[in-house]
Backbone bond lengths (Angstrom), bond angles and torsions (degrees), N, CA, C in turn:
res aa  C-N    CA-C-N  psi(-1)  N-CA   C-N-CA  omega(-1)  CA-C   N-CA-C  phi
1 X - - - 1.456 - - 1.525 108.10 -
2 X 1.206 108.13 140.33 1.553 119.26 -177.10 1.547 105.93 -92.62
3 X 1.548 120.63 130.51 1.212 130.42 152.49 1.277 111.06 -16.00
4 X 1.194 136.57 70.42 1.568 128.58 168.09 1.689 107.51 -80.78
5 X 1.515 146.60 33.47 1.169 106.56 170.85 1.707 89.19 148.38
6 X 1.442 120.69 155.15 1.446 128.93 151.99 1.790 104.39 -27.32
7 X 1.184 92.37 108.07 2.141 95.30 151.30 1.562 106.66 78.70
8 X 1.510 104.68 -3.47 1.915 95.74 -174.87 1.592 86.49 -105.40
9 X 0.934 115.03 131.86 1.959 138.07 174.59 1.315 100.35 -155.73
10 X 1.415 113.07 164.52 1.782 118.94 170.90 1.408 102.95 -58.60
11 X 1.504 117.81 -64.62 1.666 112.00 -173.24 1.676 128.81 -28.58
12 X 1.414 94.60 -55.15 1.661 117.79 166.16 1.717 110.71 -52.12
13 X 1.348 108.01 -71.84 1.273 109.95 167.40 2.062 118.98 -42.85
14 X 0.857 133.46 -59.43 1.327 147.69 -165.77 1.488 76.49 -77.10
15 X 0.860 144.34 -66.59 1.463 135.46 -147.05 2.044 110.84 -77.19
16 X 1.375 89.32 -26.91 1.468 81.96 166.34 1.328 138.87 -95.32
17 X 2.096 99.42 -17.87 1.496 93.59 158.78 1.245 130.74 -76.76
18 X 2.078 119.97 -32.08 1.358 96.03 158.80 1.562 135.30 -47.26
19 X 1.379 120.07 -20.32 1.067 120.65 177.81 1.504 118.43 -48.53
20 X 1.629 88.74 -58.54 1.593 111.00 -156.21 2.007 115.47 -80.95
21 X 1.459 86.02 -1.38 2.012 116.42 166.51 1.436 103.09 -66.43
22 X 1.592 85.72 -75.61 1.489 84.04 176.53 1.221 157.25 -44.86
23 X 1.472 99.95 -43.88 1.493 122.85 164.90 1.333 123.38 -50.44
24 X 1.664 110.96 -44.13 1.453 135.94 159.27 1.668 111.40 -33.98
25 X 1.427 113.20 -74.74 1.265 144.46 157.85 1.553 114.63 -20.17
26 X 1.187 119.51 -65.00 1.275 134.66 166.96 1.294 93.51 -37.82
27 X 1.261 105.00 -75.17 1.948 120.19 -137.08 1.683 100.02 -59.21
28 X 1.528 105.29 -19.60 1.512 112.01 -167.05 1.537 90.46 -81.01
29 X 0.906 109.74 -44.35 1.870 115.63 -148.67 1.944 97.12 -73.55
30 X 1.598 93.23 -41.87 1.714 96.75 176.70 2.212 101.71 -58.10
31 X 1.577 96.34 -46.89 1.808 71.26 -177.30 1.210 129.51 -77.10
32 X 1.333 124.79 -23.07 1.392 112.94 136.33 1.596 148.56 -8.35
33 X 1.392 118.36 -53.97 0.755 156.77 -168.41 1.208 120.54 -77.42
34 X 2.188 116.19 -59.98 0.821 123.45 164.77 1.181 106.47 -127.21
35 X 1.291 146.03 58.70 1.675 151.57 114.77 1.539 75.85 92.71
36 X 1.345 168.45 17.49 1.602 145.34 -166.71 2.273 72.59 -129.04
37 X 1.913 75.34 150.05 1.671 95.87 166.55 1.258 101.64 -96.00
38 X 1.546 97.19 -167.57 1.883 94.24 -149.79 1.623 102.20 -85.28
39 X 1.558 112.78 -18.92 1.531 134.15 -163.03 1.929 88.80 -70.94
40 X 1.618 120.15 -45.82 1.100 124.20 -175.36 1.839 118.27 -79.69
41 X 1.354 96.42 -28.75 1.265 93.00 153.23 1.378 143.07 -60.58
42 X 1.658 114.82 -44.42 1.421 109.32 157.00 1.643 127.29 -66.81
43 X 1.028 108.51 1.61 1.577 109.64 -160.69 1.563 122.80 93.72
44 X 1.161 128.09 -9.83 1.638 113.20 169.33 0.972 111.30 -84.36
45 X 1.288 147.84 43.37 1.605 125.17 138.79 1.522 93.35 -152.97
């Protein structure tokens, strides 16, 4: 990936989709867990 810009690099990039896996991951494993979707988990619905 080419330097496109302030803050976009592979590291940044790679580093925020594992993030955003995980979080995913989580959110699944929490409704599982306790029967609420992820929308009810934060509080909007």
């Amino acid at each position: 990936m080419n330097n496109k810009g302030f803050g976009f690099n592979d590291f940044a990039e790679n580093l925020n989709g594992r993030l955003a896996m995980l979080g995913l991951v989580i959110g699944f494993a929490t409704e599982l867990l306790t029967g609420k979707g992820i929308l009810a988990q934060i509080g909007l619905m």
